[in-house]
mmCIF file as gemmi writes it, N, C-alpha and C atoms, coordinates in Angstrom:
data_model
loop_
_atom_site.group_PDB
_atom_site.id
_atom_site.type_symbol
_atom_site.label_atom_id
_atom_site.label_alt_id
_atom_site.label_comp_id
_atom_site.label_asym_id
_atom_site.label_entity_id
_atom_site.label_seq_id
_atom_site.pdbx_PDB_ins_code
_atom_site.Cartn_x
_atom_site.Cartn_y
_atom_site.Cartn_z
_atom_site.occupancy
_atom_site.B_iso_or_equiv
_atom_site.pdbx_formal_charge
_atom_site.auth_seq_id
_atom_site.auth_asym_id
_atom_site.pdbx_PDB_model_num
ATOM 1 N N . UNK Axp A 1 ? 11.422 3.909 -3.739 1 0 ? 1 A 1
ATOM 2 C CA . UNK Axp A 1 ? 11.389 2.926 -4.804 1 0 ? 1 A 1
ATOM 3 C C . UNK Axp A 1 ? 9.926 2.652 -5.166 1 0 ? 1 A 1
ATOM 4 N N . UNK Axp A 2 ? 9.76 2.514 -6.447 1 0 ? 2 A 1
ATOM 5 C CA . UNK Axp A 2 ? 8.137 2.428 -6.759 1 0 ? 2 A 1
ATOM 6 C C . UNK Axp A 2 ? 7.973 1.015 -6.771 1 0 ? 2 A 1
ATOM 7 N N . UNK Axp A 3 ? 7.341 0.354 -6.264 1 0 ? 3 A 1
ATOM 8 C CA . UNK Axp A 3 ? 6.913 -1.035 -6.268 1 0 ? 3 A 1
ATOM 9 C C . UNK Axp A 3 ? 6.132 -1.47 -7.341 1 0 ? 3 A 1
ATOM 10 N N . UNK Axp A 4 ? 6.682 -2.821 -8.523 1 0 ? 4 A 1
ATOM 11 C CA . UNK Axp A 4 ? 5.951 -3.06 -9.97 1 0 ? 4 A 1
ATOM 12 C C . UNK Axp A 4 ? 5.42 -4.671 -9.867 1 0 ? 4 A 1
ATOM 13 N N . UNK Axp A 5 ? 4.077 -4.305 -9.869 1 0 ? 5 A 1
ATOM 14 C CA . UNK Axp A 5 ? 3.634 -5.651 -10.664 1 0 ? 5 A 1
ATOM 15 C C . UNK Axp A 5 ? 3.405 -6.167 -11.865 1 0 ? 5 A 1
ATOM 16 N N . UNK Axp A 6 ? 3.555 -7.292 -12.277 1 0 ? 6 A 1
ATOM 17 C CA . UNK Axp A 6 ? 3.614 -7.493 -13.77 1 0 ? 6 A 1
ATOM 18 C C . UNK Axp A 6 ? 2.706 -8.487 -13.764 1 0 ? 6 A 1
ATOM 19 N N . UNK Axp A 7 ? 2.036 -8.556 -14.97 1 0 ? 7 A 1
ATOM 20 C CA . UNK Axp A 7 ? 1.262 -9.107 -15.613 1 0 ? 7 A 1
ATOM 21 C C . UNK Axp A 7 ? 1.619 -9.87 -16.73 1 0 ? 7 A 1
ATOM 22 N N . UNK Axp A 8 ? 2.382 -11.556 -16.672 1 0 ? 8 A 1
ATOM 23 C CA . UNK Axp A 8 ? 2.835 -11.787 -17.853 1 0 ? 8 A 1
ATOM 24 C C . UNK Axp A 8 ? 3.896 -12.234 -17.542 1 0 ? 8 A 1
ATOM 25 N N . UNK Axp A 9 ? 4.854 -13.456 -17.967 1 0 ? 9 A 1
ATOM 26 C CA . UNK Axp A 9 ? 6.147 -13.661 -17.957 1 0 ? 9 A 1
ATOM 27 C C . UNK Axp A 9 ? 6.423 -14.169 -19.621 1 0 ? 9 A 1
ATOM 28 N N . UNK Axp A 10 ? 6.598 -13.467 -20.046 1 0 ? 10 A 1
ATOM 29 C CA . UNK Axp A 10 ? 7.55 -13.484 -21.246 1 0 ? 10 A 1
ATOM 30 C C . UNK Axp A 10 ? 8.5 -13.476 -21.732 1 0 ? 10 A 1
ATOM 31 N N . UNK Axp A 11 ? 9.432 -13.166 -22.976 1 0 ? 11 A 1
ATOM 32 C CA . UNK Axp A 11 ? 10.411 -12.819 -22.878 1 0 ? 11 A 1
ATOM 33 C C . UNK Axp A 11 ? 10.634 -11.779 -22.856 1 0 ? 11 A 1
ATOM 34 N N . UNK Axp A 12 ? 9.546 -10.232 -23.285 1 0 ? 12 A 1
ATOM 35 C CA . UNK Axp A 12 ? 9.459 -8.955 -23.328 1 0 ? 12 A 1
ATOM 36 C C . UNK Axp A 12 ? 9.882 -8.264 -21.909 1 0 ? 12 A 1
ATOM 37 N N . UNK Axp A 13 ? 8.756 -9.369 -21.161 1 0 ? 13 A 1
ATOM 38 C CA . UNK Axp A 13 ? 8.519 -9.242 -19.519 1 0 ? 13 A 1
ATOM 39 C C . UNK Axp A 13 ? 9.985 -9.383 -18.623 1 0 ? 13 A 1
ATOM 40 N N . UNK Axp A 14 ? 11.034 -10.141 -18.932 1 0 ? 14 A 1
ATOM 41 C CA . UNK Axp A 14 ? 11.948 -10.38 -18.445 1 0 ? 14 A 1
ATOM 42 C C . UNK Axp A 14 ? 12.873 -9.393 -19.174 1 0 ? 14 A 1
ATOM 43 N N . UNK Axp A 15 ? 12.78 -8.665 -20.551 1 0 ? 15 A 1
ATOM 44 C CA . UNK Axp A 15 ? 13.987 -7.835 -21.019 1 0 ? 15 A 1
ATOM 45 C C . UNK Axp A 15 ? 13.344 -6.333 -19.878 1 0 ? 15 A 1
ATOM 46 N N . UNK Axp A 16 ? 11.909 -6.133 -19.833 1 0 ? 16 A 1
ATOM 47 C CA . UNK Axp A 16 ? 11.411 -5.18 -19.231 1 0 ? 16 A 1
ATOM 48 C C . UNK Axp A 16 ? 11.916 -4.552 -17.455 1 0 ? 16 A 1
ATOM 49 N N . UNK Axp A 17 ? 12.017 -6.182 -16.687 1 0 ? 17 A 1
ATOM 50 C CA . UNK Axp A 17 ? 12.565 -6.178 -15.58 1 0 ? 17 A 1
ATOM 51 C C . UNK Axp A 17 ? 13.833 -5.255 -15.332 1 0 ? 17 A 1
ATOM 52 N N . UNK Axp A 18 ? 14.548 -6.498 -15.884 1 0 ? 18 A 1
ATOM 53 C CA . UNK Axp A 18 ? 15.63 -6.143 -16.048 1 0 ? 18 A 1
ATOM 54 C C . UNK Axp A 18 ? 16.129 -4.692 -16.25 1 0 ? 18 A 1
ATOM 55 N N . UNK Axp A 19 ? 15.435 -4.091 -17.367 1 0 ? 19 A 1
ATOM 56 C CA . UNK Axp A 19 ? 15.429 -2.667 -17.983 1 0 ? 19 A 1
ATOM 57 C C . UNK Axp A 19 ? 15.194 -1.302 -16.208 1 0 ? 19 A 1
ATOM 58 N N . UNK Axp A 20 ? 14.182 -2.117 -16.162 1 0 ? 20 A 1
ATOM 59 C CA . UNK Axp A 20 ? 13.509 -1.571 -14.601 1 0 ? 20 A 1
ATOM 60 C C . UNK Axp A 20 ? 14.759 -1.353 -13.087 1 0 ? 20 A 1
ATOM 61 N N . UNK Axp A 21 ? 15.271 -2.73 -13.198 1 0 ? 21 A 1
ATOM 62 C CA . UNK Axp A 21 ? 16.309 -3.454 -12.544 1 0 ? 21 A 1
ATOM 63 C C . UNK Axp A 21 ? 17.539 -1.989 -13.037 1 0 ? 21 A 1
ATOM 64 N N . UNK Axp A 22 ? 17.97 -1.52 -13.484 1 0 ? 22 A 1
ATOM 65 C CA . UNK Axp A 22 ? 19.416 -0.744 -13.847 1 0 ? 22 A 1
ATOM 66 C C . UNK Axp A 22 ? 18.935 0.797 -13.762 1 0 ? 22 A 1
ATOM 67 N N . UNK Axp A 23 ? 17.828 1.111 -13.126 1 0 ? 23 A 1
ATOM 68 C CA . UNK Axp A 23 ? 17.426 1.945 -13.11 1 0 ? 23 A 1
ATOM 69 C C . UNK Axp A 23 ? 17.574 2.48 -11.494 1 0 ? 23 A 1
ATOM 70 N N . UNK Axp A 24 ? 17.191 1.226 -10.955 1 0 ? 24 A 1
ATOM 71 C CA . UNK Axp A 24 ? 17.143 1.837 -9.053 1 0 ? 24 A 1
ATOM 72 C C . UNK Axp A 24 ? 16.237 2.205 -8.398 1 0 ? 24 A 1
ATOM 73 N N . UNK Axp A 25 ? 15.371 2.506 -9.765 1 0 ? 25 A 1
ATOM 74 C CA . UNK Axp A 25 ? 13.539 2.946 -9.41 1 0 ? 25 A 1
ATOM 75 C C . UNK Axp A 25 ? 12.892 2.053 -8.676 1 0 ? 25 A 1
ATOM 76 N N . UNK Axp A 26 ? 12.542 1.105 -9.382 1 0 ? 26 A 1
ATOM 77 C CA . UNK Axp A 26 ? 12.04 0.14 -9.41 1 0 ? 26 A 1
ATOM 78 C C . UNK Axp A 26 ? 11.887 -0.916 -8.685 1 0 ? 26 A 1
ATOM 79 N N . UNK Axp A 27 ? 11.078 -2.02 -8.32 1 0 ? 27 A 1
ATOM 80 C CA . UNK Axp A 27 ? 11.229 -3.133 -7.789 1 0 ? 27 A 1
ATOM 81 C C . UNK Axp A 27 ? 10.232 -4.183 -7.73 1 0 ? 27 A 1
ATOM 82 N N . UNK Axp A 28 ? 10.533 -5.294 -8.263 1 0 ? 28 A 1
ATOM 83 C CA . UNK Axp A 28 ? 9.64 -6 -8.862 1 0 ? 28 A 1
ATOM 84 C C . UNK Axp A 28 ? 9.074 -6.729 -7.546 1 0 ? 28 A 1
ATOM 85 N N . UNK Axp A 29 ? 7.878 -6.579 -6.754 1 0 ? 29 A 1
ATOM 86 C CA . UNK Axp A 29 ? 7.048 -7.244 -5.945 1 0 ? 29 A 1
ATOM 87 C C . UNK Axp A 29 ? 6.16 -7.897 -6.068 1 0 ? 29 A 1
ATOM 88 N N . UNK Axp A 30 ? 4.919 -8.362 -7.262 1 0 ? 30 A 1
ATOM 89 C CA . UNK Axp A 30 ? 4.479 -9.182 -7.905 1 0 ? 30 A 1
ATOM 90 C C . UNK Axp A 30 ? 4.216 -9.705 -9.115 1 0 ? 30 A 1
ATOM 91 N N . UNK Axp A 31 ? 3.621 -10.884 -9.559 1 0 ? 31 A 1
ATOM 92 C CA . UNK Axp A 31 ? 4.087 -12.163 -10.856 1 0 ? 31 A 1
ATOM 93 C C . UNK Axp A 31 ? 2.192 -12.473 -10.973 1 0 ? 31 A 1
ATOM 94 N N . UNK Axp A 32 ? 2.135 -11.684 -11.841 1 0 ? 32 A 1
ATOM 95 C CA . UNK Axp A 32 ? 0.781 -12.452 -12.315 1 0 ? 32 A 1
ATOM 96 C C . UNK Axp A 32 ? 1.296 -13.56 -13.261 1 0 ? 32 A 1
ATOM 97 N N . UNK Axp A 33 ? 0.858 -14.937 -13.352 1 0 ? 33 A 1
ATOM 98 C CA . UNK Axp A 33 ? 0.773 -15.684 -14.24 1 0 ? 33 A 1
ATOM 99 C C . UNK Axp A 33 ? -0.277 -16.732 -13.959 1 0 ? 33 A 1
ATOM 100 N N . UNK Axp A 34 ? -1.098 -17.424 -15.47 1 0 ? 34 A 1
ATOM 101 C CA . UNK Axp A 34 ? -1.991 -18.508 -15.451 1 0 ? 34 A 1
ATOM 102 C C . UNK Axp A 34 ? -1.366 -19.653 -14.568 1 0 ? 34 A 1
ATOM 103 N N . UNK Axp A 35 ? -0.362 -19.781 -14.46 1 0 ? 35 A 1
ATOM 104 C CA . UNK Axp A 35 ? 0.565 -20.689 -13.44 1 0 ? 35 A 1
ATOM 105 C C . UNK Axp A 35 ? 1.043 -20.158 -12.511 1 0 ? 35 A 1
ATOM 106 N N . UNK Axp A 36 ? 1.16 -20.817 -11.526 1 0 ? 36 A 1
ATOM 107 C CA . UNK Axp A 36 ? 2.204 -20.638 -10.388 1 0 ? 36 A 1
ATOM 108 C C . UNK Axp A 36 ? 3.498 -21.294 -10.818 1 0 ? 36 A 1
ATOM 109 N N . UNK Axp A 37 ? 3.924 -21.831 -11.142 1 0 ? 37 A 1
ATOM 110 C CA . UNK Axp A 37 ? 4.629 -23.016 -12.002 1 0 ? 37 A 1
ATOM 111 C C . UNK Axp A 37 ? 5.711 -21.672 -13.183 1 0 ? 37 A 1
ATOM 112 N N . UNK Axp A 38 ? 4.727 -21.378 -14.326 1 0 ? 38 A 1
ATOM 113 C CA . UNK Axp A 38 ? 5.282 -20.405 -14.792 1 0 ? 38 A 1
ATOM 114 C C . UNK Axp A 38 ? 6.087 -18.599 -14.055 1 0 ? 38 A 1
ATOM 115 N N . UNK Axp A 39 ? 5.491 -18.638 -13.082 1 0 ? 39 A 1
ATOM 116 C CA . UNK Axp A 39 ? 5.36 -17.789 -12.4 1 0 ? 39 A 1
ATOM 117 C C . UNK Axp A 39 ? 7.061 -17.796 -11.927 1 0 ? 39 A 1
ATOM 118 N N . UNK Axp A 40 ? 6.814 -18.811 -10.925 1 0 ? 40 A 1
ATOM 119 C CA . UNK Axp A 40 ? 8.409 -19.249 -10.245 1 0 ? 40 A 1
ATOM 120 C C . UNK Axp A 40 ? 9.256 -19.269 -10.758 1 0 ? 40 A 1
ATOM 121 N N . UNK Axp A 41 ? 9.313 -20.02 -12.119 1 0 ? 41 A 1
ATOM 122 C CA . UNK Axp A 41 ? 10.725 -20.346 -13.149 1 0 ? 41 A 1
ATOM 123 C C . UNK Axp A 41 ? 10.629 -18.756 -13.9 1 0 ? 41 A 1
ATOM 124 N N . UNK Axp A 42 ? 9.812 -17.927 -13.658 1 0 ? 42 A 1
ATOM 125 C CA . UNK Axp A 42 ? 10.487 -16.404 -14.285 1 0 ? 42 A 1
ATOM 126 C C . UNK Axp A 42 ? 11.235 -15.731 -13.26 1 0 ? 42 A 1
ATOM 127 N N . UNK Axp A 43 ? 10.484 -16.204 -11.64 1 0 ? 43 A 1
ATOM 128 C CA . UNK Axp A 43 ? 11.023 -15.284 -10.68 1 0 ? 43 A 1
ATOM 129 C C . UNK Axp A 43 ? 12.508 -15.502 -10.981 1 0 ? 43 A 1
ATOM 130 N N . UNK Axp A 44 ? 12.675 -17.221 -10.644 1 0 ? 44 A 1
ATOM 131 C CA . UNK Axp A 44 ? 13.633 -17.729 -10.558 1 0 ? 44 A 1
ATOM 132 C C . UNK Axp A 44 ? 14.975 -17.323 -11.728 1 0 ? 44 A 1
ATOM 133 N N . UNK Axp A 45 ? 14.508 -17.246 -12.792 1 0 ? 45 A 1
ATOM 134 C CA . UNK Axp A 45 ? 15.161 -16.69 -14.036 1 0 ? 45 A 1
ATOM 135 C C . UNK Axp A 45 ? 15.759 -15.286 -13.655 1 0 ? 45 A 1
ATOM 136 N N . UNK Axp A 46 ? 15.027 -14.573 -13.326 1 0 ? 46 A 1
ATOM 137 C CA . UNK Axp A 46 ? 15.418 -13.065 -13.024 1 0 ? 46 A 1
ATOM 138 C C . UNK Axp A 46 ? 16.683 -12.941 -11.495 1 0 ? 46 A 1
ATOM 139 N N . UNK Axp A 47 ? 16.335 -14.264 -10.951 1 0 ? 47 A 1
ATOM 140 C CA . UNK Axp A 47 ? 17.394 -14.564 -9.692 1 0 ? 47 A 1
ATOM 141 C C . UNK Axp A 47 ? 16.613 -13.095 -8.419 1 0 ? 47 A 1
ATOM 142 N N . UNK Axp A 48 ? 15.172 -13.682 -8.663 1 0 ? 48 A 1
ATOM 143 C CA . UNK Axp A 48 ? 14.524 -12.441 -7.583 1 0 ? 48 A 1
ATOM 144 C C . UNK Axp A 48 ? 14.375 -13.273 -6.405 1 0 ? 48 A 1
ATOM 145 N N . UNK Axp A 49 ? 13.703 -12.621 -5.373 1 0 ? 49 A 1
ATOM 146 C CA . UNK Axp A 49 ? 13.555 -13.617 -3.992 1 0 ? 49 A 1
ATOM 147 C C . UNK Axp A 49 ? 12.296 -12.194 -3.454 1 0 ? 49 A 1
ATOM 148 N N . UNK Axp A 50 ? 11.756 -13.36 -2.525 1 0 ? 50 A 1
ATOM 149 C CA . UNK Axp A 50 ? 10.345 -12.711 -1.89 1 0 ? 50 A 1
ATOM 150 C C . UNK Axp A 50 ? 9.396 -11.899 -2.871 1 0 ? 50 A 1
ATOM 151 N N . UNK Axp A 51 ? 9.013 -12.728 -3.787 1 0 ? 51 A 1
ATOM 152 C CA . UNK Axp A 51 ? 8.079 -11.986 -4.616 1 0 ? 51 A 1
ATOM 153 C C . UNK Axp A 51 ? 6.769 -12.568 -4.789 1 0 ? 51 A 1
ATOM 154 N N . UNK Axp A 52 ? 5.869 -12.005 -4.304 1 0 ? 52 A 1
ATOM 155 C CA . UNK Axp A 52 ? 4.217 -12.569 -4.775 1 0 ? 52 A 1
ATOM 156 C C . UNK Axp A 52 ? 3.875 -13.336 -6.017 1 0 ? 52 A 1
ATOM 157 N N . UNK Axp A 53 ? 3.367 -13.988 -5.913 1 0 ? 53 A 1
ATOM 158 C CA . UNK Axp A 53 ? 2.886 -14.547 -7.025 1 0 ? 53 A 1
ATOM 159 C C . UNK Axp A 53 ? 1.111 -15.007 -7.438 1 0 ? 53 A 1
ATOM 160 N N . UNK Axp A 54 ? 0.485 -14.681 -7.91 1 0 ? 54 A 1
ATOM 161 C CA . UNK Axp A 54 ? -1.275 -14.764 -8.148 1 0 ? 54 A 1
ATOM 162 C C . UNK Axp A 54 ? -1.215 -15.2 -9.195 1 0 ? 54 A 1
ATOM 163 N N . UNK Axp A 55 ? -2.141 -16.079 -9.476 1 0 ? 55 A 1
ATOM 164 C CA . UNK Axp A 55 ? -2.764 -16.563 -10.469 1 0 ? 55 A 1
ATOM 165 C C . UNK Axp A 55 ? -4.223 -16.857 -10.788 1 0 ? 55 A 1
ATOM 166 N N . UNK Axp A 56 ? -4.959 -15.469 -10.014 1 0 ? 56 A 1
ATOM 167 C CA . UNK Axp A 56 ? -6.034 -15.41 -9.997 1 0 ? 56 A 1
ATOM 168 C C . UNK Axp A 56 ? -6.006 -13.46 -10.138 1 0 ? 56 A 1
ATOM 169 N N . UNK Axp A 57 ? -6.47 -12.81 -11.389 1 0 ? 57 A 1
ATOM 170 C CA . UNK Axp A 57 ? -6.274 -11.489 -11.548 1 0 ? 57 A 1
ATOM 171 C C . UNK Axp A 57 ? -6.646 -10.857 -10.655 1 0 ? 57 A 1
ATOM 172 N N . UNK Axp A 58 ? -7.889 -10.95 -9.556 1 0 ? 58 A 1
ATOM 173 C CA . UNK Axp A 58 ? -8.957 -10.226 -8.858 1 0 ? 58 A 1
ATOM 174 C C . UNK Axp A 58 ? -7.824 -10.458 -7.516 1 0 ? 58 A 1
ATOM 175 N N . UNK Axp A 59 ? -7.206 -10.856 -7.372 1 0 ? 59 A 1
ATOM 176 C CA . UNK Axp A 59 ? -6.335 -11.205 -6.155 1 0 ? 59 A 1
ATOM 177 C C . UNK Axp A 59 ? -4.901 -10.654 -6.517 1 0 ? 59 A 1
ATOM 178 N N . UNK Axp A 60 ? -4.938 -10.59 -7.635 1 0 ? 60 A 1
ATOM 179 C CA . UNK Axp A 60 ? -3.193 -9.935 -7.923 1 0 ? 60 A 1
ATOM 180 C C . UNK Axp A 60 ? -3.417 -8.357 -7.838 1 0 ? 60 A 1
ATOM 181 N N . UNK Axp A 61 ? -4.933 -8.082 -7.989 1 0 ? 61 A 1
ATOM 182 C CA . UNK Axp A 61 ? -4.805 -6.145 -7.868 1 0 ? 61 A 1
ATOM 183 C C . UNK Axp A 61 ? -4.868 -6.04 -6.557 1 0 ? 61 A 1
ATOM 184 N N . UNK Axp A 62 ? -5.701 -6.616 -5.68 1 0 ? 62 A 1
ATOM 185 C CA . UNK Axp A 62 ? -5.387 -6.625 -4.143 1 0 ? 62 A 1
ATOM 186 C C . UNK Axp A 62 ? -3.745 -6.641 -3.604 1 0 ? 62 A 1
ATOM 187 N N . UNK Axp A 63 ? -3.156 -7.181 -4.171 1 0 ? 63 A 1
ATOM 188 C CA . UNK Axp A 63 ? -1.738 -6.734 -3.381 1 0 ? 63 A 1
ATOM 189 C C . UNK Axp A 63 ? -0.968 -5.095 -3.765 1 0 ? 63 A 1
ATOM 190 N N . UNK Axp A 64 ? -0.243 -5.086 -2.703 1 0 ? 64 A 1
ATOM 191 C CA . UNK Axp A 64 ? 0.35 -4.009 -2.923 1 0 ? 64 A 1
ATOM 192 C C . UNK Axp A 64 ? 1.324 -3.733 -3.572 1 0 ? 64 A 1
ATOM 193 N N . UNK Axp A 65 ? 1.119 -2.514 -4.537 1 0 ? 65 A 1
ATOM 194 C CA . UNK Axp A 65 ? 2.286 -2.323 -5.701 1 0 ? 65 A 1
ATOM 195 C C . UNK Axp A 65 ? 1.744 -1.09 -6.25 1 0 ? 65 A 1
ATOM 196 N N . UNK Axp A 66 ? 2.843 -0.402 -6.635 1 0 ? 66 A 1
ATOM 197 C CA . UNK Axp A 66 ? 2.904 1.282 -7.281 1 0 ? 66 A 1
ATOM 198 C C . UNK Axp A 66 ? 2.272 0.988 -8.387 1 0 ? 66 A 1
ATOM 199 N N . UNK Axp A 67 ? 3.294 0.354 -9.428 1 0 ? 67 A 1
ATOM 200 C CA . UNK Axp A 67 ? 2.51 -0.004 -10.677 1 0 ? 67 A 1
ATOM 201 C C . UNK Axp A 67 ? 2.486 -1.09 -11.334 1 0 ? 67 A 1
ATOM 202 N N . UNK Axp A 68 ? 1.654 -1.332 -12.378 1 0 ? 68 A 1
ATOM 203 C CA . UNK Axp A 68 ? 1.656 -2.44 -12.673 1 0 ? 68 A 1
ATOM 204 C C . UNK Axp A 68 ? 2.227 -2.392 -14.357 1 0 ? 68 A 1
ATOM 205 N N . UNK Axp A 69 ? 2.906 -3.223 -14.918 1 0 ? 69 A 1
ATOM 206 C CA . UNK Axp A 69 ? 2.976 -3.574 -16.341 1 0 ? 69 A 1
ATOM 207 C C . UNK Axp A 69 ? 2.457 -4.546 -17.127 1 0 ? 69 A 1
ATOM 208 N N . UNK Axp A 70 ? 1.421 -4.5 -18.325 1 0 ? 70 A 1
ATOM 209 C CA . UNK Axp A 70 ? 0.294 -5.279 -18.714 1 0 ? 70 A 1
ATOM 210 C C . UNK Axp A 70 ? 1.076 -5.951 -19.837 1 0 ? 70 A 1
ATOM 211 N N . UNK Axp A 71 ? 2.113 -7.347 -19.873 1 0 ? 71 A 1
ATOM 212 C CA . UNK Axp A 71 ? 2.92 -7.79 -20.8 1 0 ? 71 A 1
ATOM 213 C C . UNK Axp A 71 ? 1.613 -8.739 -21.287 1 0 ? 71 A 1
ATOM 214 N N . UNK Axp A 72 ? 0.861 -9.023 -21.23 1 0 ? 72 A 1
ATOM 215 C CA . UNK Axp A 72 ? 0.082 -10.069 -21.795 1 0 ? 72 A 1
ATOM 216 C C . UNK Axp A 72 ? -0.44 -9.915 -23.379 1 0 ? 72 A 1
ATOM 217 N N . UNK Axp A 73 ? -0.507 -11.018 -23.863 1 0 ? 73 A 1
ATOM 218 C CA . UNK Axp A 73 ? -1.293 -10.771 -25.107 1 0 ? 73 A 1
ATOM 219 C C . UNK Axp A 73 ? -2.569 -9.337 -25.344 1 0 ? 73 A 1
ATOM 220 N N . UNK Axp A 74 ? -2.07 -8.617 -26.44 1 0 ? 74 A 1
ATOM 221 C CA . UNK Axp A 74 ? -2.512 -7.082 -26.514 1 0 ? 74 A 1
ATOM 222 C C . UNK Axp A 74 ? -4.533 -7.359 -26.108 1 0 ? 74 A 1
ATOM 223 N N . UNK Axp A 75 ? -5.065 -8.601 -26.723 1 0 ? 75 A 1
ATOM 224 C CA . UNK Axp A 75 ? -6.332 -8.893 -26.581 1 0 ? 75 A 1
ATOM 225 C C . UNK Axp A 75 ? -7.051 -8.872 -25.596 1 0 ? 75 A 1
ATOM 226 N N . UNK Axp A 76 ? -5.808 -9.257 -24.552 1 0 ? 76 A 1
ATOM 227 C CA . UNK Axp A 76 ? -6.144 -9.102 -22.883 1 0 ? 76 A 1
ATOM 228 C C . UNK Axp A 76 ? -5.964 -7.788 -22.279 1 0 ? 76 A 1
ATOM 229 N N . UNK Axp A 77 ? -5.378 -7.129 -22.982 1 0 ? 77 A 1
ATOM 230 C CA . UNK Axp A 77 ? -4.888 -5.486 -21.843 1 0 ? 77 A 1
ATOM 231 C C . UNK Axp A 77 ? -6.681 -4.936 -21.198 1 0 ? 77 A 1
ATOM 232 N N . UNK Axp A 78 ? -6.853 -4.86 -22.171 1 0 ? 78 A 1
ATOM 233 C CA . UNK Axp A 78 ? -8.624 -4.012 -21.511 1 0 ? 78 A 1
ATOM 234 C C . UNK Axp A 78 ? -9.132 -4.854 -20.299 1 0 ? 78 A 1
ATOM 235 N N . UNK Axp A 79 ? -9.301 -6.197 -20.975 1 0 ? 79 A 1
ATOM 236 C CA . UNK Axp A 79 ? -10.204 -6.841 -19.52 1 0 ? 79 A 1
ATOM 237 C C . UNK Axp A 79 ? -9.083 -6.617 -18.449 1 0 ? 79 A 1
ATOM 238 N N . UNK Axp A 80 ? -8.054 -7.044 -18.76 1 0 ? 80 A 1
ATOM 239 C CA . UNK Axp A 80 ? -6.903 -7.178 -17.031 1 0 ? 80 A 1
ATOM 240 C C . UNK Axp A 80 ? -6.587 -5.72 -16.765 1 0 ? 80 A 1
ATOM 241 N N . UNK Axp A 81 ? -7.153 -4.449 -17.671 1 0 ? 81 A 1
ATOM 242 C CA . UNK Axp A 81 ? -6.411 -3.241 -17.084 1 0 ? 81 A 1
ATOM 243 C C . UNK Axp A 81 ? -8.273 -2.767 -16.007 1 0 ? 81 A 1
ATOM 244 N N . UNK Axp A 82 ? -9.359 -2.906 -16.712 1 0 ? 82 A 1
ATOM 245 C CA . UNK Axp A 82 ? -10.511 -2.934 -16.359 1 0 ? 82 A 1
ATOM 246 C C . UNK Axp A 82 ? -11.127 -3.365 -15.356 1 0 ? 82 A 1
């Protein structure tokens, strides 16, 4: 299973999971968000359990994960992929 971190809780971010989710590939192991707060009520939305959560970028690439998905506003992809 490839292990995915995401960047972003949206609504894109949650059709994306999900999408990920029916596949079998996949598995969502961390939640970048400006909140911890926001963070939880997406985990929680998706009905996930044991999942990381950072809200500090330089600390969310330190954890471990296959890949990551950059849902954030397009303005941000360079600095947070960089």
């Amino acid at each position: 299973m490839i292990s995915l971190g995401i960047i972003g809780t949206n609504w894109i971010t949650k059709q994306f999971v999900k999408a990920t989710d029916e596949t079998k590939a996949f598995g969502l192991t961390n939640v970048y968000s400006r909140t911890e707060q926001k963070a939880q009520e997406f985990i929680d939305d998706l009905g996930k359990r044991d999942i990381s959560i950072s809200t500090d970028l330089k600390k969310f690439f330190k954890e471990d994960f296959d890949t990551v998905y950059i849902a954030s506003p397009n303005a941000l992809h360079f600095i947070q992929a960089k």
